[in-house]
C-alpha positions as CSV (number, residue, x, y, z in Angstrom):
1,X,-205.0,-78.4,-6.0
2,X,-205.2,-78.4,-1.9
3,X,-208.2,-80.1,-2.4
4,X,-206.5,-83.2,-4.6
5,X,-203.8,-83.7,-2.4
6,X,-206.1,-84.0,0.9
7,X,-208.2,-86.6,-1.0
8,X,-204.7,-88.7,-1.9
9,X,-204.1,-88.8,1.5
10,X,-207.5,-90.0,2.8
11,X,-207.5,-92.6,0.0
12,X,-204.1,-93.5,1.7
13,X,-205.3,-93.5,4.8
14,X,-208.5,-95.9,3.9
15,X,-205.9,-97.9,1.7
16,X,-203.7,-98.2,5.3
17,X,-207.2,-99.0,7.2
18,X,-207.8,-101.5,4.9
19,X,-204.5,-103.1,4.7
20,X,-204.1,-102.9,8.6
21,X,-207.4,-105.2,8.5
22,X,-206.0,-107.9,6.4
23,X,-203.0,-107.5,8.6
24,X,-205.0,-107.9,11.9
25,X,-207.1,-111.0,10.5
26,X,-203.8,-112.7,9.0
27,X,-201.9,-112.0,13.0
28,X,-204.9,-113.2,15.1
29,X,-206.4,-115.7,12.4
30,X,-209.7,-114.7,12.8
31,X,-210.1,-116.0,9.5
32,X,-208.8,-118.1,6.4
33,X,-206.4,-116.8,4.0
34,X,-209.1,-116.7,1.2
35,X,-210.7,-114.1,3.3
36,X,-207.3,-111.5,3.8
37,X,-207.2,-112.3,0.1
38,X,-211.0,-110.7,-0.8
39,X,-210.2,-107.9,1.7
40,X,-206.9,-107.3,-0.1
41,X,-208.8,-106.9,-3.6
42,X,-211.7,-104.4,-1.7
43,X,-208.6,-101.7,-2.2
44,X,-210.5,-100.7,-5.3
45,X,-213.4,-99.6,-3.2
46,X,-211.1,-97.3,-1.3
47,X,-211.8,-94.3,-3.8
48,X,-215.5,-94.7,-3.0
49,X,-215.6,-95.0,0.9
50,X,-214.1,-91.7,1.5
51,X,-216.1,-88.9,2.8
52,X,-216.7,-86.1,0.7
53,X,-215.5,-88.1,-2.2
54,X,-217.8,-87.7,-5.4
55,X,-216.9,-90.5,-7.5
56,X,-220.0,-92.0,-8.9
57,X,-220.9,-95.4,-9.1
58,X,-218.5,-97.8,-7.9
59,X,-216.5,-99.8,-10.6
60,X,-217.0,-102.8,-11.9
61,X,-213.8,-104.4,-10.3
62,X,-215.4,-102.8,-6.8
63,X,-218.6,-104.6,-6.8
64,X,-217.3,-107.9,-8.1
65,X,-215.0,-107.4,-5.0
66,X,-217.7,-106.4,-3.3
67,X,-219.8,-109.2,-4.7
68,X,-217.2,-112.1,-3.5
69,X,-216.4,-111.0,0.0
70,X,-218.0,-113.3,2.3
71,X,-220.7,-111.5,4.6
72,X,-219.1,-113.5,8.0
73,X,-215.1,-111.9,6.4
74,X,-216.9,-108.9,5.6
75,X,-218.3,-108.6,9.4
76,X,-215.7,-110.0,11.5
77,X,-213.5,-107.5,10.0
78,X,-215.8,-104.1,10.5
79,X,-215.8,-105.3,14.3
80,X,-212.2,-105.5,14.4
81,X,-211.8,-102.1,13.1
82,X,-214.7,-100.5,15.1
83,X,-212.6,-102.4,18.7
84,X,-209.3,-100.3,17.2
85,X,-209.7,-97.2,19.1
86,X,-210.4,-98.7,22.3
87,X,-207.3,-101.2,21.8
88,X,-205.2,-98.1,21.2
89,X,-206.4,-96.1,24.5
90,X,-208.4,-93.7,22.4
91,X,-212.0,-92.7,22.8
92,X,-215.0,-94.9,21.5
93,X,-216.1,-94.1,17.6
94,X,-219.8,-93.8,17.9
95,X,-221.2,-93.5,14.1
96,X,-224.9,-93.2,13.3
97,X,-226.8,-96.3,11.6
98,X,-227.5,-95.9,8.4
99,X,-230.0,-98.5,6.8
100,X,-230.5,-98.6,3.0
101,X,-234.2,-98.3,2.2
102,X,-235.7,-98.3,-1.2
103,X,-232.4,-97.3,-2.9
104,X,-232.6,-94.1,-0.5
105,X,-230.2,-94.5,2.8
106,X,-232.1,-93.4,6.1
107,X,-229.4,-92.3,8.4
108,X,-230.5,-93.0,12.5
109,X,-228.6,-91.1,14.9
């Protein structure tokens, strides 16, 4: 039970991430509307981007989401989040690279 209510509150915290990013592309116009509207429907991906969650394959309605985010939205918007710490005054995120490789993912630290 423990277990179920820590995962609703980390899909609530990626649904927040999420929504903050729309927020901080519609405030500094970084880019169209049609792109805070794609990152608005990625919400359905949020079950699958947590860690430690064991959904399975993503749903349909994630990968067409997926499928019609535009790879310049897409980026633009990872860099925003990755500058978040640094604009709040807290220490630098450093995650390791993980490159997908013949449907395996090879993880570089």
């Amino acid at each position: 039970m423990a277990v179920a209510g820590r995962h609703g509150s980390i899909s609530a915290f990626i649904s927040g991430v999420l929504f903050l990013a729309v927020w901080l592309h519609m405030a500094r116009g970084v880019q169209s509307q049609s792109c805070s509207a794609k990152l608005t429907n990625l919400t359905t991906c949020a079950s699958y981007v947590v860690p430690g969650a064991n959904e399975g394959r993503p749903s349909t309605q994630c990968c067409s989401a997926l499928s019609d985010m535009d790879r310049d939205c897409l980026c633009s918007t990872l860099l925003i989040v990755a500058q978040l710490p640094n604009q709040c005054g807290l220490s630098a995120i450093s995650c390791p690279v993980i490159i997908p490789v013949s449907g395996t993912l090879l993880i570089v630290k």
